[in-house]
C-alpha beads as a LAMMPS data file, in Angstrom:
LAMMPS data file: protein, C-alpha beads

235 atoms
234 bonds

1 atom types
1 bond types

-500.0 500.0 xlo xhi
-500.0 500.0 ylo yhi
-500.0 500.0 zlo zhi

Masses

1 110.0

Atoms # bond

1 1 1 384.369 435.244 331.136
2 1 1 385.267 436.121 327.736
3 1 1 383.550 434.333 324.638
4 1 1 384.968 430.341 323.342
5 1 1 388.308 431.436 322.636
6 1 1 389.708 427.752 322.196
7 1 1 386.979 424.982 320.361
8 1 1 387.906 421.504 320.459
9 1 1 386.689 419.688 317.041
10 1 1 387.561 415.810 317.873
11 1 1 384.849 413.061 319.240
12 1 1 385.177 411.838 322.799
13 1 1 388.359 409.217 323.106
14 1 1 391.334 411.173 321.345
15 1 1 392.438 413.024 324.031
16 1 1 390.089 415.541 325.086
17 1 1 390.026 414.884 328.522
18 1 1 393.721 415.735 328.668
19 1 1 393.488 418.704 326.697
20 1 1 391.238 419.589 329.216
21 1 1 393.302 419.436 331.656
22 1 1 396.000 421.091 329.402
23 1 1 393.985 424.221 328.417
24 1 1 393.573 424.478 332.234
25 1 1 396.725 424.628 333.224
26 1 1 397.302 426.755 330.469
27 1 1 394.546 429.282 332.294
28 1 1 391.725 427.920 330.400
29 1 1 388.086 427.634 332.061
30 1 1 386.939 424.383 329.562
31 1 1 383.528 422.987 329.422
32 1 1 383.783 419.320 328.788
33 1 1 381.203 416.411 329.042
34 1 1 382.341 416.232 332.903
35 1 1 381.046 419.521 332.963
36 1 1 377.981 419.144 332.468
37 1 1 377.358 416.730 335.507
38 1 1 379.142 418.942 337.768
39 1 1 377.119 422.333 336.970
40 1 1 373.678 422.212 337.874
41 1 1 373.079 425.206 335.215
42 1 1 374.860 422.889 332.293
43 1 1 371.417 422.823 330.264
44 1 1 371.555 419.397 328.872
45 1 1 368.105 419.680 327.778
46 1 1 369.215 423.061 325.894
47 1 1 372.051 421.387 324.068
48 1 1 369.876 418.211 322.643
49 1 1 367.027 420.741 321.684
50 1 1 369.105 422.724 319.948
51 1 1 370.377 419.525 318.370
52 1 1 366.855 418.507 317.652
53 1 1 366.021 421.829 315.993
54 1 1 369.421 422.688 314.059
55 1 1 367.725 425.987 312.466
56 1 1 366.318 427.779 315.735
57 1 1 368.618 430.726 316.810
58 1 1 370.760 429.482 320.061
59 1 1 372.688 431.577 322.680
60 1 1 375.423 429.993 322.910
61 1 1 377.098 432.484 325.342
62 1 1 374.766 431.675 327.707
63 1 1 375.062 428.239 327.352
64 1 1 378.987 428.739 327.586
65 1 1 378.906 431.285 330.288
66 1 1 381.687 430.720 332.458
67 1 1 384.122 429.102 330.006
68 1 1 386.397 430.332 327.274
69 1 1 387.414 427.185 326.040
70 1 1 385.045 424.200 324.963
71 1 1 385.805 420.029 323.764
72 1 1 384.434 417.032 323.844
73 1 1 380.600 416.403 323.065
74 1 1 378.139 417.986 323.153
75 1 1 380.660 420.754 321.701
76 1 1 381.442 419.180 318.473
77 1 1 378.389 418.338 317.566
78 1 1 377.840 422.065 317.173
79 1 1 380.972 422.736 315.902
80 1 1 379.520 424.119 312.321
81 1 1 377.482 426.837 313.945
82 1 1 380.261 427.752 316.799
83 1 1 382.934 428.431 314.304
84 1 1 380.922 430.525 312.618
85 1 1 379.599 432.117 315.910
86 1 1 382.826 432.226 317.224
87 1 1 385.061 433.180 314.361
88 1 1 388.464 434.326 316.587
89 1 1 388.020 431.157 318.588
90 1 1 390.989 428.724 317.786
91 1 1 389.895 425.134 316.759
92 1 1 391.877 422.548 317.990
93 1 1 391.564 418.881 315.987
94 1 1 393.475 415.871 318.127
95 1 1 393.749 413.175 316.098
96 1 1 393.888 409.158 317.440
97 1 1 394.068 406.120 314.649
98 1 1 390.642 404.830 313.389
99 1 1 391.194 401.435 314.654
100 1 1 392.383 402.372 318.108
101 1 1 390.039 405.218 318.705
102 1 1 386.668 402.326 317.892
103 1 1 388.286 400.148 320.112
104 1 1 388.256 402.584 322.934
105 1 1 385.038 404.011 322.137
106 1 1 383.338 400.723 322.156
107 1 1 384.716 399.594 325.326
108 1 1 383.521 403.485 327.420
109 1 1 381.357 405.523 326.129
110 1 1 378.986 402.805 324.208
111 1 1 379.464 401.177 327.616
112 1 1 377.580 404.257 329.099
113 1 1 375.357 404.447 326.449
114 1 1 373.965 401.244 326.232
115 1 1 373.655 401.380 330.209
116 1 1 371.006 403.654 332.764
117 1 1 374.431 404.165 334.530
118 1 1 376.965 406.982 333.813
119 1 1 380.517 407.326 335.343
120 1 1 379.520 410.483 336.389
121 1 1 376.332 409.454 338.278
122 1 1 376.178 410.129 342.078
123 1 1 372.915 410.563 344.760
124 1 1 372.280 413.845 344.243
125 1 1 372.581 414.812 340.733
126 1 1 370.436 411.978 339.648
127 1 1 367.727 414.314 337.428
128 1 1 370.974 416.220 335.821
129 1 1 372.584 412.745 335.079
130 1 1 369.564 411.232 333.452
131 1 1 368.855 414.405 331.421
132 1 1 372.846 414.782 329.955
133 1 1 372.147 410.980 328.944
134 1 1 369.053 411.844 327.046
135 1 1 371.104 414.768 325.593
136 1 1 374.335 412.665 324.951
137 1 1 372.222 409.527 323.346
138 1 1 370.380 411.988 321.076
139 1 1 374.166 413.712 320.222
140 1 1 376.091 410.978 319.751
141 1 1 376.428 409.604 316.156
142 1 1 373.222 410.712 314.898
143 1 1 370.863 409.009 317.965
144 1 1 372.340 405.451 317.419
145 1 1 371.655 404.784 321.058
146 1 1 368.567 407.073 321.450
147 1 1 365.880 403.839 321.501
148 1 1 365.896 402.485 324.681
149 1 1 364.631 399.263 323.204
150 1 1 367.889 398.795 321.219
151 1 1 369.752 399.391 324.372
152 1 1 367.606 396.574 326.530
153 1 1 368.094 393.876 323.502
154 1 1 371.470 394.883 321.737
155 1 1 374.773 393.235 323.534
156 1 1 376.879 393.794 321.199
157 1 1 377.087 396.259 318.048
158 1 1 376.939 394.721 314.895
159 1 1 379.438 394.659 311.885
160 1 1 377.627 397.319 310.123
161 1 1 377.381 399.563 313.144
162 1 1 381.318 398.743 313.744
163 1 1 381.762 400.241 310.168
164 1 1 379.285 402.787 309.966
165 1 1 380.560 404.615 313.157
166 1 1 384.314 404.346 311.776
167 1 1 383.110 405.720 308.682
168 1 1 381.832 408.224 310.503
169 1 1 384.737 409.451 312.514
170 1 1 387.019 409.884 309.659
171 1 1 383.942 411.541 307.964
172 1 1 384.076 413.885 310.569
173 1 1 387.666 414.414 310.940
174 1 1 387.724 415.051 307.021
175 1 1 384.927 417.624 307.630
176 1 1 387.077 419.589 310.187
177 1 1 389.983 420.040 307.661
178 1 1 388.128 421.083 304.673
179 1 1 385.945 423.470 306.697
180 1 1 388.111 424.955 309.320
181 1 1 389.935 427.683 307.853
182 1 1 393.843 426.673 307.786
183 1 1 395.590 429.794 310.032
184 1 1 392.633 428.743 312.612
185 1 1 393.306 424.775 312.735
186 1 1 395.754 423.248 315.069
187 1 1 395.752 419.301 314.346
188 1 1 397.346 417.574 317.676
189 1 1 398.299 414.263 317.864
190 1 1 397.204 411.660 320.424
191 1 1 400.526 411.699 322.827
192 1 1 401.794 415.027 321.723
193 1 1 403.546 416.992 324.405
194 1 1 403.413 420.768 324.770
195 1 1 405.380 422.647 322.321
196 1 1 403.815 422.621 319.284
197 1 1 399.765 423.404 321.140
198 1 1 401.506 425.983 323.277
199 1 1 403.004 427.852 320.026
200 1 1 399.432 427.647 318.587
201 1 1 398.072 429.312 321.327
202 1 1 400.442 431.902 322.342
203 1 1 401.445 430.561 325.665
204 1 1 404.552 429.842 327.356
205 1 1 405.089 426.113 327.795
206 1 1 404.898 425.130 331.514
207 1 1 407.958 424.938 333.135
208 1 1 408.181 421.444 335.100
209 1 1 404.795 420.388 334.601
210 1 1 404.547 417.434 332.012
211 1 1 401.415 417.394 329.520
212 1 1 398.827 415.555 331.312
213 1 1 397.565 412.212 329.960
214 1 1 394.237 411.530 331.717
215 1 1 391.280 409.514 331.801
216 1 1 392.565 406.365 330.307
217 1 1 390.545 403.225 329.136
218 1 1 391.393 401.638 332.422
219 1 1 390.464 404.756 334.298
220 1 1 386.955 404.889 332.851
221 1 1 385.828 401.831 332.859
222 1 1 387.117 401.398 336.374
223 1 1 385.148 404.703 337.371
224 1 1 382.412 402.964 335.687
225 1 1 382.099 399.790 337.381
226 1 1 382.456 401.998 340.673
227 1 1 379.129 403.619 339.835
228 1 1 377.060 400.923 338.695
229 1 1 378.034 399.511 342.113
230 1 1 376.995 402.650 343.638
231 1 1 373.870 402.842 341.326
232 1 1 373.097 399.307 342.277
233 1 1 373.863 399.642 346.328
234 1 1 370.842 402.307 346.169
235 1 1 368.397 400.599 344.476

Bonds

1 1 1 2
2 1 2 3
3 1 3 4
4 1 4 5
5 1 5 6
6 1 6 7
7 1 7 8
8 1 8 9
9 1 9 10
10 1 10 11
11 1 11 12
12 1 12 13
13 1 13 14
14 1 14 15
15 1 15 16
16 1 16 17
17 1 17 18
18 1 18 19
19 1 19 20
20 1 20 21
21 1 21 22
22 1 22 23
23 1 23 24
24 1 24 25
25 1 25 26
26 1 26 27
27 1 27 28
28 1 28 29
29 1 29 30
30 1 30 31
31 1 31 32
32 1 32 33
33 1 33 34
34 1 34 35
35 1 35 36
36 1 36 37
37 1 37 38
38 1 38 39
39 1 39 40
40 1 40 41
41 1 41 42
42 1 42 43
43 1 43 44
44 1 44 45
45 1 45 46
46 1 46 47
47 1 47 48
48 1 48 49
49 1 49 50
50 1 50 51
51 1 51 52
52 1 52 53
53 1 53 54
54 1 54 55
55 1 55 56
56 1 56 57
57 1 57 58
58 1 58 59
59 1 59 60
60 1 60 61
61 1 61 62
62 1 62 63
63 1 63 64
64 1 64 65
65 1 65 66
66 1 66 67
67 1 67 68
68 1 68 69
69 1 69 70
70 1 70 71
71 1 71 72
72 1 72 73
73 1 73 74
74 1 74 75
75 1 75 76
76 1 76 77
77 1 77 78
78 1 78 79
79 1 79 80
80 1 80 81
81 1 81 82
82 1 82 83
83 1 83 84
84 1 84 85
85 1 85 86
86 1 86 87
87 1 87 88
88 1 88 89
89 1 89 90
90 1 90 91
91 1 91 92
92 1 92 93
93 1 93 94
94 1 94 95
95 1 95 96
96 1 96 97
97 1 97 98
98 1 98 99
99 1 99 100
100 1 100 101
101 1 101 102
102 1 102 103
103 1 103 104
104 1 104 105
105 1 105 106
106 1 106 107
107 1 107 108
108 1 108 109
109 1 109 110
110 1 110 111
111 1 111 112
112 1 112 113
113 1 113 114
114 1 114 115
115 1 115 116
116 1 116 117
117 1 117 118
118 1 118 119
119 1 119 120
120 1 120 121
121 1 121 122
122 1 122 123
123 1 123 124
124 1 124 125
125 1 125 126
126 1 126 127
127 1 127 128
128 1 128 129
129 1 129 130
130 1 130 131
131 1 131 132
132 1 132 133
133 1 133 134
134 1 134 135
135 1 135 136
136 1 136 137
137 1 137 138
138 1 138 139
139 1 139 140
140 1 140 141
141 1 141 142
142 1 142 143
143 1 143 144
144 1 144 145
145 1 145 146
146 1 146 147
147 1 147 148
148 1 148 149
149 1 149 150
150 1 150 151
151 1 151 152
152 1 152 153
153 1 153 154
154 1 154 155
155 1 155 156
156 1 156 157
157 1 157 158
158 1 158 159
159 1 159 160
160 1 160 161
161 1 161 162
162 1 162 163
163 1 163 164
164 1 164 165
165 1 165 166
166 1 166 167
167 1 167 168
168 1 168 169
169 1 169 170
170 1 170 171
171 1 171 172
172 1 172 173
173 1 173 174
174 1 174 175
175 1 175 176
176 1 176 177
177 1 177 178
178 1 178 179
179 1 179 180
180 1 180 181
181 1 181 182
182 1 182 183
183 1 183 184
184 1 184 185
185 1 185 186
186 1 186 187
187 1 187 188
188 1 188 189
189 1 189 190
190 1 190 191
191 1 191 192
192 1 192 193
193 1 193 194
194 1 194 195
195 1 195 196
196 1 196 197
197 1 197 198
198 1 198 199
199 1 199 200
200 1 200 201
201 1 201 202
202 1 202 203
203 1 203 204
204 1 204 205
205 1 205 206
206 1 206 207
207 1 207 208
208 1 208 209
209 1 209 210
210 1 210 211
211 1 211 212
212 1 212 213
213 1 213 214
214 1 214 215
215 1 215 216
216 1 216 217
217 1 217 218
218 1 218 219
219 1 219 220
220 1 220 221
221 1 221 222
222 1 222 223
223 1 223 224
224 1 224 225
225 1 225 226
226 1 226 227
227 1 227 228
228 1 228 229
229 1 229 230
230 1 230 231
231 1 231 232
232 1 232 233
233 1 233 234
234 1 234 235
């Protein structure tokens, strides 16, 4: 498999998922948070060390092997280093509204945060799950959820949290367009369609096959609840 040639540069809950599942059916092999509980050789404990130690030298093609297309965490949280380490890859930025994109965050992935459960947990991947966890709490805006203390005794995020992560995501989105040279960035909005991603890339647009819109707020906290009953039934 060739080097990243597609980098996605947007936080979990704008789409990524679906562009996933767009870059696929585009020919695409794209590692994605899902990936990592599905391959036993996703080194979780790779990604948060190299997260932990920003100036130690990291192979990233062996941590990408396989793939030529990347989104999601724990992929932009490297995304300084992999443009630079990947300088023909095309970076990909897919936008979603502050307000709506908190409000969706909060209610999945803090869900999973806060929690010992993931929606990807099942009976025999339980070591993998627990250690792409510790990698995703260490990841995820700065190691907010890291303490498991915080997680025990917090319900609820607080007002300065609620603005400090918001802050944060248009931080980062701000980041992405004054860093990412121009003739590299394609900026995709949340409920685009095909055209416009498959003139970016080069690639016909799929004849009969809509753009897929996946994994929706419904979807994941239903898949949730599913394995918390799971986790639960075992205990």
């Amino acid at each position: 498999m060739a080097p990243l040639q597609v980098i996605g540069a947007s936080w979990g809950r704008t789409g990524t998922n679906s562009l996933k599942e767009a870059l696929a059916i585009l020919g695409f092999r794209t590692h994605h948070m899902r990936a990592m509980y599905e391959n036993t050789e996703s080194h979780p404990d790779i990604f948060k060390e190299a997260y932990e130690n920003p100036n130690q030298p990291v192979d990233w093609d062996v941590l990408y092997s396989g793939f030529d297309a990347a989104v999601d965490w724990p992929t932009v949280s490297f995304l300084d280093r992999l443009i630079k380490y990947y300088p023909d890859a095309k970076i990909i930025l897919t936008l979603r509204d502050t307000e709506s994109w908190y409000a969706s965050f909060k209610n999945t992935i803090v869900r999973v945060l806060e929690s010992d459960i993931s929606p990807a947990d099942t009976s025999n991947n339980a070591l993998l799950a627990k250690q792409v966890r510790e990698m995703v709490r260490t990841l995820i805006l700065d190691g907010l959820f890291k303490d498991p203390e915080r997680n025990k005794t917090r319900k609820a995020l607080n007002d300065y949290e609620e603005d400090m992560i918001k802050e944060k995501y248009e931080a980062h989105i701000e980041w992405v367009k004054q860093n990412v040279p121009s003739e590299r960035l394609f900026i995709m909005e949340l409920g685009e369609e095909w055209d416009r991603l498959c003139n970016f890339l080069n690639k016909s647009v799929p004849k009969d096959i809509p753009y897929p819109h996946t994994n929706t707020r419904k979807a994941f906290i239903e898949k949730f609840q599913n394995s918390a009953k799971d986790f639960h039934h075992e205990q």
